[in-house]
N, C-alpha and C positions, 0 to 999 in steps of 0.2 A: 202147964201143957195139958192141951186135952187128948188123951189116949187114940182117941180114932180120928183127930183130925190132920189131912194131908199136910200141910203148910208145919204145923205143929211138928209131926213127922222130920217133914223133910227140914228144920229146923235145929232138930235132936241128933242131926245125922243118920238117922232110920232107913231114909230114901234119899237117896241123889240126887243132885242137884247143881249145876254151875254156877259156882259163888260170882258173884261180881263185884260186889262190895259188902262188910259187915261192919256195923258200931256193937257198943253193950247192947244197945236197947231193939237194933234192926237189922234185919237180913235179905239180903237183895242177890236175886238168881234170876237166870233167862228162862222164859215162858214156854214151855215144850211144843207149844202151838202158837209159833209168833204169829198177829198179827200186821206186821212193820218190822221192815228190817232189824228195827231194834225193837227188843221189846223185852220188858225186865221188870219181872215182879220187886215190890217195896213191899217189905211186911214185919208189923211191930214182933218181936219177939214174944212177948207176954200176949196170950192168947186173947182176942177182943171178936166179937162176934162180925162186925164191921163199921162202916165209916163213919153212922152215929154213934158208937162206941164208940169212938176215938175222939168223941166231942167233947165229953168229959173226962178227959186226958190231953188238954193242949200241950202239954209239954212232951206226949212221946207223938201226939197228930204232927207237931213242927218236926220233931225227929226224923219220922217218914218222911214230910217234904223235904229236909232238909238231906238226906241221902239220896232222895229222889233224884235234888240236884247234882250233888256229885255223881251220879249212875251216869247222867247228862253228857258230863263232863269226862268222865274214864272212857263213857259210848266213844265220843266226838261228835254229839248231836246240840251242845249248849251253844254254841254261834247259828249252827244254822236253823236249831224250833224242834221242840219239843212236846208231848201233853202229857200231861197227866190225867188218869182218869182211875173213878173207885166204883165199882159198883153193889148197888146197895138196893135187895130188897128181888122178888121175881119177876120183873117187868126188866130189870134192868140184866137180866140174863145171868146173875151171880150162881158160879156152880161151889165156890168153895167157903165156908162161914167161916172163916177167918180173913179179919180186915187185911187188906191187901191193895195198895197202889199200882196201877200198869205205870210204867212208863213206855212211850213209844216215838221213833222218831228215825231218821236215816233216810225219809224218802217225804214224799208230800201227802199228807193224810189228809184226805176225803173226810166230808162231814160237816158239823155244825161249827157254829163262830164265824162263819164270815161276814 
């Protein structure tokens, strides 16, 4: 755990948070500032700075997705689409250094991929 970091925080039960789903290794809670109806942070327990951290970690990186998907699935967004998204680095607008997946979904999300 790092002392000052949010996520780590709200992890240790420090700060609150709406659990949605937990394993050992992951903690998944709704984003204070959704943006999509659904919208749920994925975030490895053991503190990792972000998503290239987690590269040298495939066994708790699948973890994350692998919760990710059930968020999906407890949401009721896995039938009808989903994204996942990480960001990584100051271009990509990251405010928190703790690796963390969005999930987002409930509605039709605008953007890239088509």
């Amino acid at each position: 755990m790092s002392a000052d970091c949010l996520f780590c925080r709200i992890i240790a039960g420090e700060i609150p948070s709406t659990k949605v789903h937990e394993t050992e290794t992951v903690y998944a809670f709704r984003d204070i500032s959704p943006q999509a109806k659904v919208h749920v942070l994925v975030v490895p327990k053991a503190h990792h700075e972000d998503a290239a951290a987690l590269a040298g970690r495939p066994e708790l990186l699948a973890d994350v997705v692998a919760a990710g998907a059930e968020v999906a699935g407890i949401e009721g967004v896995a039938e009808s689409g989903y994204r996942f998204v990480f960001n990584t680095g100051d271009d990509a607008c990251r405010t928190v250094f703790h690796a963390h997946m969005h999930v987002l979904g409930g509605e039709q999300l605008a953007g890239f991929g088509r």
